[in-house]
C-alpha positions as CSV (number, residue, x, y, z in Angstrom):
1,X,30.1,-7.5,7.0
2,X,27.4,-7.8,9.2
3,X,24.3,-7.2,8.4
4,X,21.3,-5.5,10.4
5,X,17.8,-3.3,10.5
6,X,17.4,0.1,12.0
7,X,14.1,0.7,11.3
8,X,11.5,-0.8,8.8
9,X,8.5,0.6,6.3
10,X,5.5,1.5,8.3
11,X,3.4,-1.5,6.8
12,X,4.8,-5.2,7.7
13,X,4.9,-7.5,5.6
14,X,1.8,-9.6,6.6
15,X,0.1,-6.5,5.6
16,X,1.4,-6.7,1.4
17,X,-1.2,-8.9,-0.3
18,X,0.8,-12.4,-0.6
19,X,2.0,-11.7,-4.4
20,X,3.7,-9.4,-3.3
21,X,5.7,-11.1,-0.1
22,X,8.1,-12.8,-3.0
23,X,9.0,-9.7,-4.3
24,X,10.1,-8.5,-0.9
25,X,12.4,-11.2,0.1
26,X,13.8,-11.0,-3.2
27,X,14.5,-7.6,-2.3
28,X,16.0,-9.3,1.6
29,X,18.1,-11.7,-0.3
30,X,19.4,-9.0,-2.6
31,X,20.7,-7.0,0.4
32,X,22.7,-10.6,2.0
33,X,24.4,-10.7,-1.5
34,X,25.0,-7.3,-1.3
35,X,26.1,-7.4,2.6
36,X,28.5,-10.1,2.2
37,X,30.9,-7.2,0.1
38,X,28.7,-3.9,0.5
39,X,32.2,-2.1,-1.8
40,X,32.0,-4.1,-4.7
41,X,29.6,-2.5,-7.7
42,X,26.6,-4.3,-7.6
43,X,23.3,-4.5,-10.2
44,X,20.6,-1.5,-9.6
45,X,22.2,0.1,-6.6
46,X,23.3,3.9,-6.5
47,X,24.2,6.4,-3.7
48,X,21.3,7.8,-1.9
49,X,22.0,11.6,-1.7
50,X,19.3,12.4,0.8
51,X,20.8,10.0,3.3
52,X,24.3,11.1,3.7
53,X,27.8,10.0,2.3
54,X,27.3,6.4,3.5
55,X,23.8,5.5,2.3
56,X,22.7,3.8,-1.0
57,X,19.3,2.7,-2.5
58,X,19.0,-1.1,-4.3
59,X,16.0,-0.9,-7.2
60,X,14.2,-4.5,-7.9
61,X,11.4,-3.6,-10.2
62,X,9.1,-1.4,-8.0
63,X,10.6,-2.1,-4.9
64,X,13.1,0.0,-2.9
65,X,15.8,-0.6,-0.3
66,X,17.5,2.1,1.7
67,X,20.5,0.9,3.5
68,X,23.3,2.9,5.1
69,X,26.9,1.2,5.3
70,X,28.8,1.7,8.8
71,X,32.6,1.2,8.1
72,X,33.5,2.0,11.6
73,X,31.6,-0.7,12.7
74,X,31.8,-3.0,9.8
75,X,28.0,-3.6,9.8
76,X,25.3,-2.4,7.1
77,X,22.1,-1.2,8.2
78,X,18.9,-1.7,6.2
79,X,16.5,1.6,6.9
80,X,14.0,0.8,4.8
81,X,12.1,-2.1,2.3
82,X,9.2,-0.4,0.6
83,X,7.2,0.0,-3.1
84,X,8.9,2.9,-4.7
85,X,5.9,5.0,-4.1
86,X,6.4,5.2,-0.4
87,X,9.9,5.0,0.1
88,X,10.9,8.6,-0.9
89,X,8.0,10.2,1.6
């Protein structure tokens, strides 16, 4: 499954002071494991109600992930990477 962005956080990541950039692409690489079979069960993801039957949210420590999965088009999109603060706003 493919694997793509729709839209990202408000702040880029150059913005994050740098002890924090590690955190976020362990959150990026989460989502590749997770893309590569978005069906199985997978570690501190759940359904995210407020996004609609296809949409899930992946938890790594206080980092969020918002992703949608498109099974028509066999593609997941990633609508969000944020601190868990901001994400739900």
């Amino acid at each position: 499954m493919r694997s793509g962005s729709t839209s990202s956080s408000t702040t880029e990541p150059e913005d994050y002071p740098v002890t924090e950039r590690p955190a976020r692409e362990s959150v990026r690489r989460r989502l590749d494991e997770i893309a590569a079979d978005p069906f199985a069960k997978h570690a501190n993801v759940k359904r995210y109600k407020e996004g609609g039957p296809n949409s899930f949210r992946l938890r790594h420590g206080q980092w969020r992930a918002i992703y949608r999965i498109d099974r028509e088009a066999q593609e997941m999109q990633v609508q969000i990477i944020d601190t868990r603060g901001s994400v739900y706003r």
